[in-house]
C-alpha positions in Angstrom: 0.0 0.0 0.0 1.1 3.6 -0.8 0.5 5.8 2.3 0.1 9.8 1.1 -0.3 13.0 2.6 1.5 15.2 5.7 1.2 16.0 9.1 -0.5 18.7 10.6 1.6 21.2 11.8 -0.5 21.4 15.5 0.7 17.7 15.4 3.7 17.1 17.2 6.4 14.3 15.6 4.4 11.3 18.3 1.1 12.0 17.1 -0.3 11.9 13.4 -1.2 9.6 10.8 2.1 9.2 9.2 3.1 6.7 12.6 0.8 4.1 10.4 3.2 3.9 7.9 5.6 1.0 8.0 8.2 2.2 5.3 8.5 5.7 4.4 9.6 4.2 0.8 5.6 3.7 1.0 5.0 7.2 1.8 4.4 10.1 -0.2 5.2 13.0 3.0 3.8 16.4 1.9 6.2 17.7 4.8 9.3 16.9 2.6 8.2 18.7 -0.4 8.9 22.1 -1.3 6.1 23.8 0.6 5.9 21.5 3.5 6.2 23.5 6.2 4.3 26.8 4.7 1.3 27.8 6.6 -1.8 25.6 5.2 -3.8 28.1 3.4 -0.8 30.0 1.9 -0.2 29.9 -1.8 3.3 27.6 -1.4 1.3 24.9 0.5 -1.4 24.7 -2.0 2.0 24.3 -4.7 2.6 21.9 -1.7 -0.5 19.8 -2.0 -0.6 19.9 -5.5 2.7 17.8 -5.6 1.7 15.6 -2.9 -1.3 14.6 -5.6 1.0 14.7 -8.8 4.3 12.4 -7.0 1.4 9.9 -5.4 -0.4 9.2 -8.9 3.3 8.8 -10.3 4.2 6.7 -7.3 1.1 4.5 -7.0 1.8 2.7 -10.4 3.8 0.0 -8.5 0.7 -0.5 -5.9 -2.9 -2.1 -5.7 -3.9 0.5 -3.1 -3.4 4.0 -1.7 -4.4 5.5 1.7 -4.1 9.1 1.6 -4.4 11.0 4.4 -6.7 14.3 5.1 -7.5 13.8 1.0 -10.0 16.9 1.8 -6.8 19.1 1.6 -4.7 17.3 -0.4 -6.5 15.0 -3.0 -7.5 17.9 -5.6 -7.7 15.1 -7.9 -5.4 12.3 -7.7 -8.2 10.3 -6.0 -10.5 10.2 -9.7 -7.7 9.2 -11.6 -6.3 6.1 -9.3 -9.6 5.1 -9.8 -9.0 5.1 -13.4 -6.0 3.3 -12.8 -7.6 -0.2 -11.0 -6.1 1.5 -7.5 -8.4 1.1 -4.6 -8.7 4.3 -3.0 -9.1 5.2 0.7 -8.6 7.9 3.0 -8.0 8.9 6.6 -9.2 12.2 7.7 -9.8 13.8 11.1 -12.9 11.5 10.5 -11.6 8.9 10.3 -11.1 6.3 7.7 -13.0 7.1 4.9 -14.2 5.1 2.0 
C-alpha cells in the first residue's frame, strides 16, 4: 500500500497519521516537499498539496492501493484518476477512515 499525505503542523512528531506507515519508501510525506512546512492556506502549501497529488499518482503505479491521508486538503484530484487506474482508494481524515 502507498500511504500519502503530511502531518498537521499542530501535530507534534508522536502524534499523526504518518506513525501508520511501515516504510517511508511507501510514503508520499507532503512535509518533505517544497512547501511543506508553509502555513496551510498560503499559496506555497497549496503548490505543496498539489505535488503531494501529482508524485502519489506517479508513485502508485507499483501499488494495488493508496491510503491518503486528510484527501479533503490534499487529494485535488489524484483520488478520480487512481480510480482510473484499478487503484483502490481510501482515506483517513480527522474523521476517520473514509471510503
Amino acid at each position: 500500500m502507498l500511504y500519502s499525505g503530511f502531518r498537521w503542523d499542530h501535530h507534534d512528531e508522536v502524534s499523526g497519521y504518518h506513525h501508520v506507515v511501515a516504510s517511508s519508501a511507501d510514503y508520499v510525506d507532503g512535509g518533505a516537499l517544497w512547501g511543506g512546512h508553509s502555513p496551510i492556506g498560503s499559496r506555497s502549501r497549496r503548490v505543496n498539496f498539489l505535488l503531494i497529488d501529482v508524485l502519489t499518482i506517479m508513485r502508485s503505479l507499483r501499488y494495488r492501493s493508496v491510503l491518503l491521508f486528510y484527501p479533503e486538503q490534499t487529494g485535488y484530484f489524484s483520488a478520480p484518476i487512481l480510480r482510473m487506474l484499478g487503484k483502490q482508494v481510501r482515506g483517513a481524515s480527522g474523521r476517520g477512515l473514509l471510503a
